[in-house]
C-alpha positions in Angstrom: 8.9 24.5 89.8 10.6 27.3 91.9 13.8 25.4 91.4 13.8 25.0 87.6 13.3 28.8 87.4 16.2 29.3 89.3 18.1 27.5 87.2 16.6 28.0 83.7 14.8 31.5 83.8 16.4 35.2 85.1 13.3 35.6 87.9 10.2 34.0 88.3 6.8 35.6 89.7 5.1 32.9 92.2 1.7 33.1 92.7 -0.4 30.2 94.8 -4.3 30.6 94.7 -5.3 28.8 97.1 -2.9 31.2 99.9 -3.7 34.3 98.0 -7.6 35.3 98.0 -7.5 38.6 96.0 -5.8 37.2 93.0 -8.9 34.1 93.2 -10.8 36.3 91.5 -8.0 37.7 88.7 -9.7 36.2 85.8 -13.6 36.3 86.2 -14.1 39.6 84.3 -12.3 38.8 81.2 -8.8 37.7 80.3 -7.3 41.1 79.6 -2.8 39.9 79.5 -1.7 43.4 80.6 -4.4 43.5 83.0 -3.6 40.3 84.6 0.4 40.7 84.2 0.3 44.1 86.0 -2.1 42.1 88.8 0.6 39.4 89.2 3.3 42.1 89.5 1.9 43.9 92.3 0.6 40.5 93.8 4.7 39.1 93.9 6.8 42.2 93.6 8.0 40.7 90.4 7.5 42.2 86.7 6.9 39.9 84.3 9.7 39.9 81.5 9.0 38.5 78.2 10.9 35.1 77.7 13.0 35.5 81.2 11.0 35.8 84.0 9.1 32.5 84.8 5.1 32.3 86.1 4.1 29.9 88.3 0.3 29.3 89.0 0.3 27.0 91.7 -3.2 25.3 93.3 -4.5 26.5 89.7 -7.7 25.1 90.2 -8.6 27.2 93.3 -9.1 30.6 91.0 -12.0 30.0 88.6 -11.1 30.6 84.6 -7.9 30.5 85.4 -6.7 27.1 83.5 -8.8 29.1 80.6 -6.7 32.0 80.7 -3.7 29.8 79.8 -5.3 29.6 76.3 -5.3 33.1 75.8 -1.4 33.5 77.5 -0.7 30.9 74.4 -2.4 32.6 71.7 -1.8 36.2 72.0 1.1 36.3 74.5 3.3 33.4 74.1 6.2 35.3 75.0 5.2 35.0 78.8 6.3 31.4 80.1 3.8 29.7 82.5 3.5 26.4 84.6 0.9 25.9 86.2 0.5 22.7 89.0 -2.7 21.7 91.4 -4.9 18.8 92.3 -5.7 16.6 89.4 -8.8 15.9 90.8 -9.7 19.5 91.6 -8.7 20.2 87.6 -11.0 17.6 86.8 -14.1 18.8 88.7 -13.8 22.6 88.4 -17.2 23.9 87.2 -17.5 26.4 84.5 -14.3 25.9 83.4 -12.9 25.5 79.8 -9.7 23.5 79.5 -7.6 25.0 77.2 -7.1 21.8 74.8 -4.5 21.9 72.4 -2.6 24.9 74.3 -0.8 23.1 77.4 1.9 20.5 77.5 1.3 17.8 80.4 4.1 16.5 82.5 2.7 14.3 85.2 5.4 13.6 88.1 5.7 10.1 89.6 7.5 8.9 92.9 11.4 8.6 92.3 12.9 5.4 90.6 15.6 3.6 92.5 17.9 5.1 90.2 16.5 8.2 91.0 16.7 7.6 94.5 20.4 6.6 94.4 21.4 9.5 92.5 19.4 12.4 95.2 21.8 10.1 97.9 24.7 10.5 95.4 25.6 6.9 94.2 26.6 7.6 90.5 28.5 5.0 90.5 26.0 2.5 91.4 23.6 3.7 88.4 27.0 3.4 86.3 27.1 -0.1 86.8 23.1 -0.5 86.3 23.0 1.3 83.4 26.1 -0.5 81.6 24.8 -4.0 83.0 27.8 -4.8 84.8 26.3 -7.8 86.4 29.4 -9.1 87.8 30.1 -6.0 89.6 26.9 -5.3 90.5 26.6 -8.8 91.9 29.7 -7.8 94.1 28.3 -5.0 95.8 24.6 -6.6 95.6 24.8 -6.3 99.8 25.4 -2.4 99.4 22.4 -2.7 96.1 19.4 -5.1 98.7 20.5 -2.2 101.6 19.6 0.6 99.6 16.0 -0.7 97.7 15.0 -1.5 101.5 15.4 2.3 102.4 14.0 3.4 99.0 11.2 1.0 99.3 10.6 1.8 103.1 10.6 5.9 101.7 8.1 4.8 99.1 10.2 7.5 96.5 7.9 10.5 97.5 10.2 13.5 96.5 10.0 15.3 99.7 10.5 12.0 101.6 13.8 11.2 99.5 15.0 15.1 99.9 14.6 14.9 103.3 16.1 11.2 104.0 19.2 12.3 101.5 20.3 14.6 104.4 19.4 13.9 107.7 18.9 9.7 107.2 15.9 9.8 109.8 13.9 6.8 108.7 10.7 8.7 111.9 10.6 11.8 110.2 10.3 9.7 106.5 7.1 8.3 108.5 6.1 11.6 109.5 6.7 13.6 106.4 4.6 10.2 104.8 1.8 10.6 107.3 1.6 14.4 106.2 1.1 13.6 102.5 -1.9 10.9 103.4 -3.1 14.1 105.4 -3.0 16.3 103.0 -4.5 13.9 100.7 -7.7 13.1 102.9 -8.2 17.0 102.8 -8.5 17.3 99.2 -11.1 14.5 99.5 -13.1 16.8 101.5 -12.2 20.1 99.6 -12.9 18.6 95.7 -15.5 15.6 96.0 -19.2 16.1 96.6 -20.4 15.3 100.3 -22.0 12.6 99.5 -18.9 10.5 97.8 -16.4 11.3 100.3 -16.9 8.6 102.7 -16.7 5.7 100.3 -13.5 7.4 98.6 -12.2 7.3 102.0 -12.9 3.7 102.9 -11.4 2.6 99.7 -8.7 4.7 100.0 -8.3 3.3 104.1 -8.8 -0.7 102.5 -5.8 -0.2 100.4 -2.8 -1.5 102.0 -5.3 -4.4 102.9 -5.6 -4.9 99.1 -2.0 -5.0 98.0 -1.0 -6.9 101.3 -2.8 -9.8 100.7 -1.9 -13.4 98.8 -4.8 -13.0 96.1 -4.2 -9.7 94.0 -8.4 -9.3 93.3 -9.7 -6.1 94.1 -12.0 -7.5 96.9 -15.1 -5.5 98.0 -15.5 -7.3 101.0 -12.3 -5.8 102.4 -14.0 -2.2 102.1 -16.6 -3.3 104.1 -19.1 -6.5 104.7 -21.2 -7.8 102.2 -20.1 -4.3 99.9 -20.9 -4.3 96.0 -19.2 -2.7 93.2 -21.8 -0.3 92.4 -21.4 1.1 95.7 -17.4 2.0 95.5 -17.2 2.1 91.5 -17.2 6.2 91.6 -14.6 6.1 94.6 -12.6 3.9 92.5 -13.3 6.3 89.4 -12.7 9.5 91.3 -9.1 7.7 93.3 -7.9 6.3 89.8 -8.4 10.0 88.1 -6.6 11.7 90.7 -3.4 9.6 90.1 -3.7 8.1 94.1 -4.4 4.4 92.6 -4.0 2.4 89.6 -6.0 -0.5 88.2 -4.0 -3.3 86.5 -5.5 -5.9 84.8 -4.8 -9.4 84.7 -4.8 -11.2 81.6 -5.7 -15.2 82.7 -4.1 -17.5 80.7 -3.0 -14.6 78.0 0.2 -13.2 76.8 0.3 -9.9 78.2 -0.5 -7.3 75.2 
């Protein structure tokens, strides 16, 4: 976000909730714009300009009513640019909180493609030849093509993991920068789901590589733990696929897929 509003925007005003605890509490008495713009101003140093100056809400769901005051930014001061990013799953659970339907744009961010990958290590002309189906060609540098999906599948196309790997090409701190985002997300387990859940999201969550590394592609149960059920681990399936951390594909026996 900080990068597209140095490119796109004069300035941008940065503001993340979840370091800053005065602004946490910026829209609980009402949603008052010149209130709030003269809050983030003092809060970043930066004065919001109409149309050049870019606002960046980041951990959004740690500040109660704040996805709601995007709602009220649209309708009566759309001149002020905002993007806002968090926890899906924190979004989802806020209490109290009206989601401003209608009023946002969505733009969910997935791990890099391969061609994504080889252009952040600079191989344009690879992607040339991909995206103009050069077979020939590509089937005489196919060495250089099964070297590079092994380092993009062994990076997994995390952003961060690809930035860093694009310069230094240290496949142990790739592991380490990996083991920081699995951190990070066994935290927000702890910080967004009731007590009571966050065991079972975390031994589904801990049974996945199991999952995907086996012959039969079933979501087995029994890999979570012995003699486990589906009603046990349905909501830690539910709250895992909401967040974006796991998908569920379907298998259609003995169909044409739709």
């Amino acid at each position: 976000m900080k990068e597209f509003a140095k490119n796109e925007y004069e300035n941008f005003a940065y503001i993340n909730f979840e370091d800053n605890q005065q602004l946490k509490t910026l829209f609980l008495n009402d949603f008052d714009i010149p209130r709030i713009l003269l809050a983030i101003q003092i809060a970043t140093g930066i004065k919001p300009e109409p149309n050049k100056t870019l606002i960046i809400f980041d951990e959004i769901q740690e500040a109660e009513r704040a996805l709601t005051s995007l709602k009220y930014f649209r309708e009566n001061a759309p001149e002020y640019h905002i993007v806002a990013a968090g926890s899906l799953l924190g979004i989802a659970l806020h209490e109290n909180t009206s989601f401003p339907v209608g009023k946002v744009e969505f733009l969910d961010l997935y791990p890099l493609s391969f061609t994504e990958f080889l252009e952040a290590l600079g191989e344009h002309d690879l992607i040339d030849l991909i995206q103009k189906q050069q077979w020939e060609m590509i089937n005489t540098f196919k060495t250089k093509y099964i070297e590079l999906l092994k380092q993009y599948y062994y990076g997994g196309g995390m952003p961060e993991v690809v930035s860093n790997y694009a310069i230094n090409q240290d496949f142990s701190e790739v592991r380490e920068i990996q083991q920081q985002i699995l951190n990070s997300y066994e935290q927000d387990f702890s910080k967004h789901a009731p007590t009571d859940v966050v065991p079972r999201i975390r031994m589904v969550w801990n049974s996945v590589p199991a999952q995907l590394s086996k012959e039969n592609r079933k979501f087995i149960y029994g890999l979570i733990k012995q003699r486990a059920r589906a009603k046990e681990f349905e909501l830690a399936l539910a709250w895992l696929m909401d967040c974006g951390l796991i998908h569920k594909i379907i298998e259609y026996l003995n169909q044409p897929y739709p």
